[in-house]
Structure formats: structure tokens, C-alpha cells
C-alpha positions, 0 to 999 in steps of 0.5 A: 082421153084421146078416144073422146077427142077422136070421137069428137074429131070424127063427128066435126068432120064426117071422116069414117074411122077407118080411113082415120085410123089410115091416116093418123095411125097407119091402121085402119082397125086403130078407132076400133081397137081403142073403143075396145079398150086398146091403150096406144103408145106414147109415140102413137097418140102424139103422131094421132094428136099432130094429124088431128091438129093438123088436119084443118090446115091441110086440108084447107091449104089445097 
């Protein structure tokens, strides 16, 4: 489930869920809405699944 692996992501990198919603969803109730039970679209978990693959790498290439 994409909540787990969120959940997951949030712990190993300290980042609140709100600005994660910011940044891998353009909303920041996105975290919140899906720990209430909100089912995202296709397109919306892959653009979520691509920033937290991602993330690491650009946060060290600065």
C-alpha cells in the first residue's frame, strides 16, 4: 500500500507530511487524506512513487 511506504519514507527522513504532500503531490492535506482512507489516482501514486525514489538523490547532488 502506498500509505505504508509513505509512512516509511516519512519516519527514515524526518520530513513532516504536510510538506510531503507539498512536494510529491502538490497538496499538502495529500498524507492526510490517504491515512483517511482517500484512494489516489494512477497517475498521482506514480508522480508519489518517482519523488520518494528520488528524493535521496537529489538531495544529495546539492
Amino acid at each position: 500500500m502506498l500509505i505504508r511506504r509513505i509512512e516509511k519514507f516519512l519516519r527514515q527522513t524526518g520530513m513532516p507530511w504536510t510538506k510531503f504532500g507539498r512536494l510529491a503531490a502538490h497538496d499538502p492535506r495529500f498524507v492526510g487524506d490517504l491515512r483517511n482512507g482517500r484512494s489516489p489516482r494512477p497517475e498521482t501514486e506514480r508522480r508519489v512513487e518517482h519523488f520518494m525514489n528520488t528524493y535521496g538523490e537529489s538531495a544529495n547532488a546539492n
